[in-house]
C-alpha positions as CSV (number, residue, x, y, z in Angstrom):
1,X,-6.7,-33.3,-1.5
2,X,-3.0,-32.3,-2.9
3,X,-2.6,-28.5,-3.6
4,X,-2.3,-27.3,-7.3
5,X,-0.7,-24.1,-8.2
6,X,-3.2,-22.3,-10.0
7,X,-0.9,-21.3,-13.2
8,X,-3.5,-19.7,-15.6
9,X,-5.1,-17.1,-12.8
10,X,-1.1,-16.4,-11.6
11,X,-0.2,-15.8,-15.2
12,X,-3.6,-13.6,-15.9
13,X,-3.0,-12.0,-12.7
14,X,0.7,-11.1,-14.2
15,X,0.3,-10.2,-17.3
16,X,-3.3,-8.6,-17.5
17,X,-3.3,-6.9,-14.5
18,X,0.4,-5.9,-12.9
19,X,2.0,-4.8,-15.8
20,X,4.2,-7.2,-16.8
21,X,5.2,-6.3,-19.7
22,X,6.2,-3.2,-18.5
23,X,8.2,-4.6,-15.9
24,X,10.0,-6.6,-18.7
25,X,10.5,-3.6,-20.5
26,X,13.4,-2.1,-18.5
27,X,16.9,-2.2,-18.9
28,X,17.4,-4.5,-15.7
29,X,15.5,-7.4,-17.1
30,X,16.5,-7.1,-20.7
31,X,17.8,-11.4,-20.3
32,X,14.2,-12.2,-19.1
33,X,11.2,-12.6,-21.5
34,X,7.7,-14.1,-21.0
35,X,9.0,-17.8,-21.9
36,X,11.6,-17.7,-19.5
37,X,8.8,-16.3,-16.7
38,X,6.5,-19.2,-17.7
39,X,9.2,-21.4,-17.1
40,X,10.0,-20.4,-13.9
41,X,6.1,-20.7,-12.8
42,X,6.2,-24.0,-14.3
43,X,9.0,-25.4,-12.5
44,X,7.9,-23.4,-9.2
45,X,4.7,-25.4,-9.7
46,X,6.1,-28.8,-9.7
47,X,8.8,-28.2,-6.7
48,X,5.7,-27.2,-4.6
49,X,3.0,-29.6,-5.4
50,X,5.5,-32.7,-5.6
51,X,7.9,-32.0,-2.3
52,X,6.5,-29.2,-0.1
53,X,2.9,-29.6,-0.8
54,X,3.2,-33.5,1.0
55,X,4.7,-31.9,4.2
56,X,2.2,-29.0,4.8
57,X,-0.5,-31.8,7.3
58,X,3.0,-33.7,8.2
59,X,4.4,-30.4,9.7
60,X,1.4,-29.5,11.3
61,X,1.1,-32.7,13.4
62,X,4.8,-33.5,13.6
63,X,6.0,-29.8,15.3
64,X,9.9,-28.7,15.3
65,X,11.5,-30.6,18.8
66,X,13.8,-28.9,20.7
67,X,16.5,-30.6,22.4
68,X,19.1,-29.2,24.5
69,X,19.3,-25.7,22.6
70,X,18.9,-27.8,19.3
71,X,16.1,-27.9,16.8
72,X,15.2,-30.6,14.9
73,X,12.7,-30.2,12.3
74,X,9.0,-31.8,11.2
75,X,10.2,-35.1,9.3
76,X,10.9,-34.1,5.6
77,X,11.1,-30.6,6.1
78,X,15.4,-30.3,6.3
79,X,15.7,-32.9,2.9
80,X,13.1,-30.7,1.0
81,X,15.3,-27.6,2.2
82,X,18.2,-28.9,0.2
83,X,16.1,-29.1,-2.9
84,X,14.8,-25.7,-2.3
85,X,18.4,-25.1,-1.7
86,X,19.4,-27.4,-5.4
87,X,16.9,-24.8,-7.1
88,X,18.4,-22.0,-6.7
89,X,15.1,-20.4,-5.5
90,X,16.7,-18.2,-2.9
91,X,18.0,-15.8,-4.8
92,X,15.2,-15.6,-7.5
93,X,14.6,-11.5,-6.7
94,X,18.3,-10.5,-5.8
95,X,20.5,-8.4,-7.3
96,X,23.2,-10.0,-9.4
97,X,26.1,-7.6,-8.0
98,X,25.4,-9.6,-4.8
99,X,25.0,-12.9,-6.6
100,X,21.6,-12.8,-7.0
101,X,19.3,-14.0,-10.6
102,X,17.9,-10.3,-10.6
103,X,14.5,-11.5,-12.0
104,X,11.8,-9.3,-11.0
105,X,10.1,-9.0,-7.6
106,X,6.9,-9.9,-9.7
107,X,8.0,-13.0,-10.3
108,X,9.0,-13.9,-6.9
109,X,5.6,-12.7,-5.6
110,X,4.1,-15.6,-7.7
111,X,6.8,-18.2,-6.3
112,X,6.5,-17.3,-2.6
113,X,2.7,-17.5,-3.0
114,X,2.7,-20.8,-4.1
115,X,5.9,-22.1,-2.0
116,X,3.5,-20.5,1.2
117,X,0.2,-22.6,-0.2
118,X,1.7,-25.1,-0.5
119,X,3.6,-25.4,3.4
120,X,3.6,-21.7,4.9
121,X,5.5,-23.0,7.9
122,X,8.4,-24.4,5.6
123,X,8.1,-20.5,3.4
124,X,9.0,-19.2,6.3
125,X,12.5,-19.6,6.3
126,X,13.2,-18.2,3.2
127,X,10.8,-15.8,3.2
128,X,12.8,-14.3,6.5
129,X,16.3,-14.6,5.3
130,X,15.1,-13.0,2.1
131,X,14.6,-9.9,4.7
132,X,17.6,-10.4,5.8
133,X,19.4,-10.2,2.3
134,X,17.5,-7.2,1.4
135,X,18.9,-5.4,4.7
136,X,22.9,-6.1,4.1
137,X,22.9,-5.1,0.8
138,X,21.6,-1.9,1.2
139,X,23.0,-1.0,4.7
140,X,25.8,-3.7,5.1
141,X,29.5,-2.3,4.2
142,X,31.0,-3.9,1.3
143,X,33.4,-6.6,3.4
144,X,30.3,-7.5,4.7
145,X,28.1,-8.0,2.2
146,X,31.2,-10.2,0.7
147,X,31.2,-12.2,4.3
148,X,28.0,-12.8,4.4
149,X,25.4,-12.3,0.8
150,X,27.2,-15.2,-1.2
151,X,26.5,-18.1,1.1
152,X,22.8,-16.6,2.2
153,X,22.0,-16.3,-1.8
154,X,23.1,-19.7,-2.0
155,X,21.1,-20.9,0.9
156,X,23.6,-22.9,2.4
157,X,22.6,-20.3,5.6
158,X,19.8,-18.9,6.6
159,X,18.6,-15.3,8.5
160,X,16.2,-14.0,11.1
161,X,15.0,-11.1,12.2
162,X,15.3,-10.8,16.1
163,X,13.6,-7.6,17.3
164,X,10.9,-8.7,20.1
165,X,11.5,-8.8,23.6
166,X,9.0,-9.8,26.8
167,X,8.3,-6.2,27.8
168,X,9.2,-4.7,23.9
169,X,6.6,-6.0,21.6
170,X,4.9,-3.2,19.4
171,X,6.7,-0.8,21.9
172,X,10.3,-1.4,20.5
173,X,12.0,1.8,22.1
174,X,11.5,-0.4,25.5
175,X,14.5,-2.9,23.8
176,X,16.5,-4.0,26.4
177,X,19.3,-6.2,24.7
178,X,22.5,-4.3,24.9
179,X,25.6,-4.5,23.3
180,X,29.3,-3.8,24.5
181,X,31.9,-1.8,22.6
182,X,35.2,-4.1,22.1
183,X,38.3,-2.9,21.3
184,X,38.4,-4.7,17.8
185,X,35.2,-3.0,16.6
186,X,33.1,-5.8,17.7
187,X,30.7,-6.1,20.1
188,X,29.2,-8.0,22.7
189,X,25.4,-8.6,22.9
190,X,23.3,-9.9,26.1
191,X,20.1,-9.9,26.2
192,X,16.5,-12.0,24.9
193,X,14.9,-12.4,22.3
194,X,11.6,-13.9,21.7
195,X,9.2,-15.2,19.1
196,X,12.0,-15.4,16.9
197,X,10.9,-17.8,13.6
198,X,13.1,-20.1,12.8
199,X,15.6,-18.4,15.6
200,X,17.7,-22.1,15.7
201,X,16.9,-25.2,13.0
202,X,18.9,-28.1,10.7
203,X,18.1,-26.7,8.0
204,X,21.5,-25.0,7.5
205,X,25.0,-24.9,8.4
206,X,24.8,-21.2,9.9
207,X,22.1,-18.6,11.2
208,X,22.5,-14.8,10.4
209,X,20.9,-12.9,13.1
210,X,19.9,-9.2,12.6
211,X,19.7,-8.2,16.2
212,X,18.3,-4.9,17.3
213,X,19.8,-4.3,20.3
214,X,21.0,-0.8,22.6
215,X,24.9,0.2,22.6
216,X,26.0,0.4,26.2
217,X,25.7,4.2,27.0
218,X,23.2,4.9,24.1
219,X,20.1,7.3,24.8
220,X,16.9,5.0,25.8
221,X,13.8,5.2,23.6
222,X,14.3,4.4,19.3
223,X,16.9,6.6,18.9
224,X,19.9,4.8,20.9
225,X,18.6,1.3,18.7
226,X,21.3,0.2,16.5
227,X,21.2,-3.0,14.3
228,X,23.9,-6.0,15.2
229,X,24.8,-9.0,12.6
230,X,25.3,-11.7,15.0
231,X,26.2,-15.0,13.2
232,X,25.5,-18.4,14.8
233,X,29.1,-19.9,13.6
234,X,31.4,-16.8,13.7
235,X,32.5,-16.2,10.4
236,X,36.6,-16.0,9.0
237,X,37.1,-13.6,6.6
238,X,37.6,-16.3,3.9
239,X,33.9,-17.2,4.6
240,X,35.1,-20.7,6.8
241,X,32.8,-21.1,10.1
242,X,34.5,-20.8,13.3
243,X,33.2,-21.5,17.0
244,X,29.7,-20.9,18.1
245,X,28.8,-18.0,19.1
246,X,26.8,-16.6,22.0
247,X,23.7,-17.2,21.2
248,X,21.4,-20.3,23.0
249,X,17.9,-21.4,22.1
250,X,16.2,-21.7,25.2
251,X,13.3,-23.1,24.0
252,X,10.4,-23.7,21.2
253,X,6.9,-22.1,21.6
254,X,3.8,-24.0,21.6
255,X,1.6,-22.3,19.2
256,X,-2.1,-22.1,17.7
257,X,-0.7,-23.0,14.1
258,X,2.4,-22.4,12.0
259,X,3.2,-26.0,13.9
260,X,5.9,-26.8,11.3
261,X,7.9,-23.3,12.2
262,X,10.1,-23.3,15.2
263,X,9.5,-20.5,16.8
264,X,12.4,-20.4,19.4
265,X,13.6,-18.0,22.5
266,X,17.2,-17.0,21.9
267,X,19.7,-16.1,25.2
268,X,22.3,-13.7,24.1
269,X,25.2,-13.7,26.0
270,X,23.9,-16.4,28.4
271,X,27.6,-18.1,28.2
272,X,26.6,-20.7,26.5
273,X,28.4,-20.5,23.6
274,X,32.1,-21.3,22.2
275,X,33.5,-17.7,22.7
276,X,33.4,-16.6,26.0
277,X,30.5,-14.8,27.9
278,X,28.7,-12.7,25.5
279,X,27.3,-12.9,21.5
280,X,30.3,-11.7,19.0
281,X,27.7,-9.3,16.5
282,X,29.1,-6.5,14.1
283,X,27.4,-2.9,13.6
284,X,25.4,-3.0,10.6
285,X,25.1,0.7,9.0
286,X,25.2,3.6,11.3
287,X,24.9,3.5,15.2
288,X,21.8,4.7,16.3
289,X,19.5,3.9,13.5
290,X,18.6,0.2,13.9
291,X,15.4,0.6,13.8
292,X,15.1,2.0,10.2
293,X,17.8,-0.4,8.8
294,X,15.4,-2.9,10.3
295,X,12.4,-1.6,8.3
296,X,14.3,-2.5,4.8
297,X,13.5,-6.5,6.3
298,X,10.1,-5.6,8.2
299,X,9.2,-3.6,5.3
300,X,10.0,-6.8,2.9
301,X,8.6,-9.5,5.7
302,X,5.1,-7.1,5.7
303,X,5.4,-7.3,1.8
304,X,5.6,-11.2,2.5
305,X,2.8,-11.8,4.9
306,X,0.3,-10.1,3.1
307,X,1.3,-12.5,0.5
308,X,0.8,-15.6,3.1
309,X,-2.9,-13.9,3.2
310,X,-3.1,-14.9,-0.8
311,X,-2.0,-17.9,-0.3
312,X,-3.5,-19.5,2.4
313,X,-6.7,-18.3,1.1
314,X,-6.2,-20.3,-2.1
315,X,-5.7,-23.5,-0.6
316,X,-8.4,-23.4,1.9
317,X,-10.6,-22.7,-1.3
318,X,-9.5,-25.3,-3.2
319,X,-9.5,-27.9,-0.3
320,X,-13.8,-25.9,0.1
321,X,-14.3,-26.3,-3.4
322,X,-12.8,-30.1,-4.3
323,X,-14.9,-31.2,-1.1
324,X,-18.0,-29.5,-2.1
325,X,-18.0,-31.3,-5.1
326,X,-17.6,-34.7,-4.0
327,X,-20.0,-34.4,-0.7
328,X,-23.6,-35.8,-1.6
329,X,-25.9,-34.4,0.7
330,X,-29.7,-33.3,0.1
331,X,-31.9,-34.1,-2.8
332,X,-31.3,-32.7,-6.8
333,X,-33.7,-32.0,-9.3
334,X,-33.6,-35.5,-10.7
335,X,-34.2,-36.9,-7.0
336,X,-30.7,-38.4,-6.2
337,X,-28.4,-37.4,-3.9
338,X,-26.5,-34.1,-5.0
339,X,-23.0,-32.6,-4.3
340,X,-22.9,-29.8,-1.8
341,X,-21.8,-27.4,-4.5
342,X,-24.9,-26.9,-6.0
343,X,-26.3,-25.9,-3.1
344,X,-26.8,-22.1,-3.5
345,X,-25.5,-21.3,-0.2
346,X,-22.7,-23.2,-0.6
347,X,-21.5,-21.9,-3.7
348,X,-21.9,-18.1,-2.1
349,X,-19.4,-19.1,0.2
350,X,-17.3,-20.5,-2.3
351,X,-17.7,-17.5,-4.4
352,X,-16.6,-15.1,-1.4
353,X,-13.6,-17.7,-1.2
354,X,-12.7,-17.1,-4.8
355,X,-13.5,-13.8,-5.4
356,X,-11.6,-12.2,-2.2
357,X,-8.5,-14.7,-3.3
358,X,-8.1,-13.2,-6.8
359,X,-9.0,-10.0,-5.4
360,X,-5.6,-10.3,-3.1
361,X,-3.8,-11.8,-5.3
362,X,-4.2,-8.8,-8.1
363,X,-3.2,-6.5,-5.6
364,X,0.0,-8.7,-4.3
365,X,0.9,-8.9,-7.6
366,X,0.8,-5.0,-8.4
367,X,2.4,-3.5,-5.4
368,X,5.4,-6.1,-6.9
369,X,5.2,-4.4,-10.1
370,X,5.5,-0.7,-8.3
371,X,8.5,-2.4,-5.6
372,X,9.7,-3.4,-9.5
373,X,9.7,-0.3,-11.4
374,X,10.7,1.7,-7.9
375,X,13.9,0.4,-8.3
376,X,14.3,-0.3,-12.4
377,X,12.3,2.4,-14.1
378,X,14.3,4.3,-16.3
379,X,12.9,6.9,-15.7
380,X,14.1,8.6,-11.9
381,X,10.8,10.5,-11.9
382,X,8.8,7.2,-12.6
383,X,10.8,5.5,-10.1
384,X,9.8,8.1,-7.4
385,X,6.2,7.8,-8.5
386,X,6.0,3.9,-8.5
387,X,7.8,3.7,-4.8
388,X,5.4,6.2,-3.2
389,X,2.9,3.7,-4.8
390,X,4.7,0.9,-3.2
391,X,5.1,2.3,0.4
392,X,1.3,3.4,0.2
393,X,0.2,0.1,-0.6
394,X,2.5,-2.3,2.0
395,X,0.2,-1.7,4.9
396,X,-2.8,-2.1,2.7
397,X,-1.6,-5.6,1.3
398,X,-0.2,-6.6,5.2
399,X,-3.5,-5.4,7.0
400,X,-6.0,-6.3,4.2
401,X,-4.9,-9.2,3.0
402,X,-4.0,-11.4,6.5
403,X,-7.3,-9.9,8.2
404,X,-9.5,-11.7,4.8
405,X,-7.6,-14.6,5.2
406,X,-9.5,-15.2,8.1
407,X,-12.9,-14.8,6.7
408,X,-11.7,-17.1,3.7
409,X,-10.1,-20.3,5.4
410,X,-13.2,-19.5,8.4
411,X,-15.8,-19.9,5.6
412,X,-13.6,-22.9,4.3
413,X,-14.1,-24.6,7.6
414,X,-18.2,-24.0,7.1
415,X,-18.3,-25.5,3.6
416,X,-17.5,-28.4,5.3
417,X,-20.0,-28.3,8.1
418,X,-19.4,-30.7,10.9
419,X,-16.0,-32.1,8.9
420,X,-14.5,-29.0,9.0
421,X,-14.1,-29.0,12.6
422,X,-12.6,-32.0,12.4
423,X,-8.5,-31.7,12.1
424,X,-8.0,-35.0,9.8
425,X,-10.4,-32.6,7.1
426,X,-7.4,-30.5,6.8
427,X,-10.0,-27.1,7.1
428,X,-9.0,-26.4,10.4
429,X,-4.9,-25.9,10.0
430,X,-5.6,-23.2,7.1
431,X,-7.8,-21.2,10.0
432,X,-5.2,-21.7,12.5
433,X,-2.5,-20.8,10.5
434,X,-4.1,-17.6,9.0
435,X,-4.7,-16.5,12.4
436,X,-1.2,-15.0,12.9
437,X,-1.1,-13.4,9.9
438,X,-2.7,-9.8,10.9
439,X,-0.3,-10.6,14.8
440,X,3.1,-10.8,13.4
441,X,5.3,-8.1,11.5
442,X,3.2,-5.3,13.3
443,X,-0.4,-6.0,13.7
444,X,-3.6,-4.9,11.9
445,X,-3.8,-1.5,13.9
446,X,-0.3,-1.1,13.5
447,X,-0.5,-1.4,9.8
448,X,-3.7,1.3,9.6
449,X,-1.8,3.6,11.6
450,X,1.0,3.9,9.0
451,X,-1.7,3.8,6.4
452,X,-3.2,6.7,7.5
453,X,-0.7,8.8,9.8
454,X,2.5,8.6,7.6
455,X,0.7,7.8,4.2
456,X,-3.0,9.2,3.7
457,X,-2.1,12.3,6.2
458,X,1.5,13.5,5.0
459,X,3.9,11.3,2.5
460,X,1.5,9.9,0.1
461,X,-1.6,12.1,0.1
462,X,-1.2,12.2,-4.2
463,X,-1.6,8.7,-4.3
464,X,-5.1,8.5,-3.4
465,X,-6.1,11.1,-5.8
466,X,-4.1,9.1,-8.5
467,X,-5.9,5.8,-7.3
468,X,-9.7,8.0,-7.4
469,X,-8.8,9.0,-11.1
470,X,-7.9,5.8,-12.1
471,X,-10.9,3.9,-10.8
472,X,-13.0,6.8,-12.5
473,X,-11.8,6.2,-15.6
474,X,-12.4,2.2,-14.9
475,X,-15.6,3.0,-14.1
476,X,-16.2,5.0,-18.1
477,X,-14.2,2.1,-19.2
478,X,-16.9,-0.4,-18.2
479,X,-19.8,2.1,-19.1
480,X,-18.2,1.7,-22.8
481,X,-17.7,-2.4,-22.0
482,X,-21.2,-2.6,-21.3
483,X,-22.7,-0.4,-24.2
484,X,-20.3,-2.4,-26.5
485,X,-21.4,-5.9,-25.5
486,X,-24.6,-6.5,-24.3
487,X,-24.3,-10.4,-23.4
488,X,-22.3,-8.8,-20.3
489,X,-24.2,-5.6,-20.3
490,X,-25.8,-6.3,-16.5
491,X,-22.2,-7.7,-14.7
492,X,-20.2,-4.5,-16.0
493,X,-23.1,-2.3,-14.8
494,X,-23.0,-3.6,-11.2
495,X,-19.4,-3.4,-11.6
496,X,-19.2,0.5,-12.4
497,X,-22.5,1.5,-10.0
498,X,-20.5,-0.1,-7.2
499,X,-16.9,0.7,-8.1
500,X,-18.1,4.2,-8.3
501,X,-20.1,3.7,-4.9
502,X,-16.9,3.0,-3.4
503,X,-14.6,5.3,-4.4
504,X,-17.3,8.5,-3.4
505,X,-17.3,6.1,0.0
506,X,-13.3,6.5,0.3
507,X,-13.0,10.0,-0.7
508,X,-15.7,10.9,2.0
509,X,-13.9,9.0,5.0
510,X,-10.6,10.3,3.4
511,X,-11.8,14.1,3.7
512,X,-13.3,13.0,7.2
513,X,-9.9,11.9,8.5
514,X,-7.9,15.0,7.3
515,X,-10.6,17.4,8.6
516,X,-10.5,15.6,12.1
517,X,-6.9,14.9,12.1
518,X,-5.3,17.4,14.9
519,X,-8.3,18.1,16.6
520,X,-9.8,14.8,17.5
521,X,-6.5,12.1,16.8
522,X,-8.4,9.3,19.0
523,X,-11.6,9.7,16.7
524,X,-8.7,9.2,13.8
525,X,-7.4,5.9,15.2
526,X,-10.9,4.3,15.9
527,X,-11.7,4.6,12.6
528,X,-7.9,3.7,10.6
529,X,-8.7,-0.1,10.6
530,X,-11.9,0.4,8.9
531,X,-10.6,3.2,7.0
532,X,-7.6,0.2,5.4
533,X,-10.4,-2.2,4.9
534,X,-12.4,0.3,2.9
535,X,-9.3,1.0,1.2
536,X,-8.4,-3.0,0.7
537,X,-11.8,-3.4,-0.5
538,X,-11.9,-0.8,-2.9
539,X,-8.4,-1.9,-4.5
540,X,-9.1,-5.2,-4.7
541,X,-12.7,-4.2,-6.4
542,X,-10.7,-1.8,-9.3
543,X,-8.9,-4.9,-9.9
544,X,-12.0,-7.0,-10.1
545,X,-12.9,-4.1,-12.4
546,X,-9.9,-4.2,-14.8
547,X,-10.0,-7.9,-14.7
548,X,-13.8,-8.2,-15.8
549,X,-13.2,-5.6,-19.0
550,X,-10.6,-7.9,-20.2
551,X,-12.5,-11.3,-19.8
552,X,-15.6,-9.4,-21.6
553,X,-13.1,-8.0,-24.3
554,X,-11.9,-11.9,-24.3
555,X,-15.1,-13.3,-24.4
556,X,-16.5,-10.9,-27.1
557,X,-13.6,-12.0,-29.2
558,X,-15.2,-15.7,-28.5
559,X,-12.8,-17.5,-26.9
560,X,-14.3,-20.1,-25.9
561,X,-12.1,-21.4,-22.8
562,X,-13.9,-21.8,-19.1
563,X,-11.1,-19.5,-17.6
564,X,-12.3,-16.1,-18.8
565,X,-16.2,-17.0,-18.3
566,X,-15.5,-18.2,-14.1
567,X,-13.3,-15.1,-14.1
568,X,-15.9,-12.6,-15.0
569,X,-18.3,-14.8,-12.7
570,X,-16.1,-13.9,-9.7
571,X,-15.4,-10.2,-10.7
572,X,-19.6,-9.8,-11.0
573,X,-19.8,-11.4,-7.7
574,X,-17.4,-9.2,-5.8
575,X,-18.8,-6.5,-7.2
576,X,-22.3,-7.5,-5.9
577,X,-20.8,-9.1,-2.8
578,X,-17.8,-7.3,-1.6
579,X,-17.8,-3.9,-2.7
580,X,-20.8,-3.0,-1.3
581,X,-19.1,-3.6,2.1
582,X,-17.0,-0.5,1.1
583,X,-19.9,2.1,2.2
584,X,-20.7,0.9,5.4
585,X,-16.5,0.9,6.6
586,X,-16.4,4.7,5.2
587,X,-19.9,5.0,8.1
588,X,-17.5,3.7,10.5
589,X,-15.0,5.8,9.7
590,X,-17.6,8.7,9.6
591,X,-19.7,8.1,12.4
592,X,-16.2,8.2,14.8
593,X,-17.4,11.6,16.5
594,X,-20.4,10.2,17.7
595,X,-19.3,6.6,18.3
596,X,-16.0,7.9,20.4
597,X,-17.9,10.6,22.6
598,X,-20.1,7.7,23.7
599,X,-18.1,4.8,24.4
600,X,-14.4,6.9,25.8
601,X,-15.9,7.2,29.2
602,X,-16.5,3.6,29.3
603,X,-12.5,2.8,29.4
604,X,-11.4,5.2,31.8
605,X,-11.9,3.9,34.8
């Protein structure tokens, strides 16, 4: 089965639910108008369902080869780069002071989804030297922003982040890589770097490393980190390539999925290179804080691979759902041979699929409309307000949203019962390539740690009293739905008895983790990851929320289109189906006194 961009949810997604139009409305984006949005998505739509779509299996059984510190890509994979590259779609999101289209980050949410369903081990490219952008042009110094922004916009090269190390993984203050002063004001890096995605490749004609790496002499732990541009082709200052540099791929890694995305090891200063013994990099901002100019691309690659969660999700579904109905097995009403589908089992598994994908995607969509008005707001109290928003909800999205993408693509593979674990079904690569997701660009725990130390317990306290008010006031909002029409009466009930369920359930494990916070800080980390599922949950379900009060309002108007009834379907069944899952994480949460006096003494030996 091909993949097809689902264009109408996207665009109800949008418009209903993120705020468009209120995106649209700033100053920033006064060239850009609903048409020319459509547009986009409709051109997005065809580039990924007619040229990336066709490589996703092709990738997955063809990997990247490495050759004598070359890559050479899955077949089709470097000619569909130069169409990405013939698009433009690079630098959808950026700035135009850096040459950039400056369309809004909502928009590109909706691109990268679909250009990730449709071959997440091709997005991945992009997806990293879009991090990569992000970090030059707001730490870079303006030569080399000029050096470097153009031809990255462009896509003529590519970036990657390289933080990892063998004995620095979460732990980065254990960084090794070191670099040495030069008397030009250059330096020279030596060191390795590992699990570095799409570290070497033929896609492009250079590779802009961001290297986090120790000055020689600097104090050890996060505070001597400072961040290196370390070009694969040194760079003139007229923007021609010169030798290679330093930097070696020593080899691809043989993974679980992602088959199509070289993941390579990279020698730094191994001698390898064109310029003598050692990688040629340039500071980037201020010695000594890498590791926060480094957050502006793991910040944006988090942002990303929560997004990843969306979109593998919906092509596992529709790869469940067009199987479902065409496999006959057991006997209908009528006595012949039935599709799967209308099994009632079945379709409660497809339902989850469904319902936890649209969930995702509404919340994708409107932490892009907060990273949006953060930034363009007219407003500088309004931008404050949207960022704090934004920051809240990027380990929610990250955490939430890669951890259900397991559950979804898993349930995919049982919708097709003995076929799914069968690779030629296709079933089996969405699973395996979902199960990085909640690994890479700091894991699930990671993610619920920021959640709840830096957010919930000190920055961003505010916005979970905004968030409660909010879904309050959804939940009167579908008391009203429901008095006003009663063919809906029953699914807006359960909506608002649940909705309200759930926020009582977050408040409670909230106050629980501020009361215990200080006194009992292990009792506070057992219970964070439930504590962001709860929280992912709950989100997703006041977007279920808002979206079922607009297909009721839609359907009471009697539009008679299948999209708005299979919408409120899917809000009615997360509310039934998901939300309820809400109270028993806040227990979790809750229970962590008991549950961590008990089971401590059982690792301490």
């Amino acid at each position: 089965m091909t993949y097809r961009v689902p264009l109408q949810e996207i665009r109800f997604a949008m418009k209903s639910l993120a705020g468009l139009g209120e995106v649209l409305s700033s100053p920033d984006f006064n060239e850009a108008d609903e048409e020319l949005i459509d547009a986009v998505l409709d051109e997005n739509a065809r580039f990924v369902e007619e040229v990336l779509a066709p490589l996703n299996a092709i990738g997955d059984r063809t990997p990247a080869k490495w050759n004598d510190g070359s890559v050479r890509t899955s077949p089709g994979f470097r000619a569909a780069y130069a169409k990405f590259v013939e698009g433009s779609w690079q630098s959808l999101p950026h700035a135009p002071d850096d040459g950039g289209q400056g369309l809004p980050r909502l928009l590109s949410a909706a691109v990268n989804e679909s250009l990730h369903a449709s071959n997440m081990s091709f997005a991945l490219c992009p997806m990293l030297t879009d991090g990569v952008i992000d970090a030059l042009s707001r730490v870079a110094g303006a030569e080399q922003r000029a050096l470097y922004l153009p031809h990255l916009l462009e896509g003529r090269w590519t970036g990657a982040m390289n933080l990892t190390e063998s004995q620095a993984g979460s732990d980065l203050s254990q960084i090794a890589t070191r670099a040495v002063p030069q008397d030009d004001g250059s330096y020279r890096l030596f060191g390795q770097k590992i699990f570095i995605t799409y570290g070497e490749h033929d896609f492009a004609e250079n590779i802009v490393h961001l290297v986090l790496a120790r000055v020689q002499g600097a104090a050890a732990g996060i505070s001597g980190l400072s961040l290196f541009v370390v070009p694969k082709y040194l760079v003139a200052q007229d923007g021609t390539l010169g030798p290679r540099n330093d930097v070696w791929c020593a080899s691809l890694e043989h993974k679980l999925g992602i088959h199509g995305s070289p993941t390579a090891m990279l020698l730094f200063g191994d001698g390898k290179g064109e310029v003598g013994q050692g990688a040629v990099g340039h500071l980037i901002g201020e010695a000594g804080h890498g590791l926060a100019n480094m957050f502006i691309v793991m910040n944006s690659a988090r942002f990303s691979v929560g997004l990843q969660g969306v979109a593998i999700s919906d092509r596992a579904f529709q790869l469940a759902l067009g199987y479902a109905k065409e496999r006959l097995q057991g006997k209908g009403r009528s006595g012949g041979s039935q599709p799967i589908a209308h099994h009632p089992d079945v379709q409660r598994m497809l339902m989850t699929m469904k319902s936890l994908t649209e969930s995702m995607r509404a919340l994708a969509y409107a932490t892009a409309a907060h990273q949006d008005l953060s930034v363009h707001h007219p407003d500088a109290d309004m931008r404050a307000r949207h960022e704090a928003f934004f920051e809240f909800l990027i380990p929610v999205l990250k955490g939430y949203c890669t951890e259900t993408s397991l559950e979804v693509t898993s349930l995919g593979i049982q919708v097709h019962g003995g076929m799914g674990f069968i690779e030629e079904s296709g079933a089996a690569q969405y699973y395996r390539d979902a199960r990085i997701l909640p690994i890479y660009e700091g894991t699930t725990a990671i993610q619920a740690n920021d959640l709840v130390g830096r957010k919930v317990l000190r920055h961003a306290a505010f916005v979970v009293h905004e968030l409660l008010r909010q879904m309050n006031a959804a939940g009167g909002a579908l008391d009203a739905a429901a008095a006003e029409h009663p063919a809906y009466r029953d699914g807006l009930r359960i909506m608002a008895t649940e909705l309200r369920a759930g926020a009582q359930a977050w408040e409670e494990a909230t106050d629980f983790l501020r009361q215990t916070a200080g006194k009992e800080d292990d009792v506070v980390l057992l219970g964070s990851v439930p504590y962001l599922m709860l929280t992912g949950e709950l989100l997703c379900g006041w977007h279920m929320a808002r979206a079922a009060l607009a297909c009721s309002e839609a359907l009471a108007e009697g539009k008679d289109d299948h999209f708005h009834a299979d919408k409120f379907a899917s809000c009615v069944f997360y509310a039934s189906h998901i939300l309820p899952r809400a109270m028993q994480r806040a227990r979790a949460v809750r229970y962590g006194l008991v549950v961590n006096r008990h089971m401590a003494p059982l690792f301490q030996s």
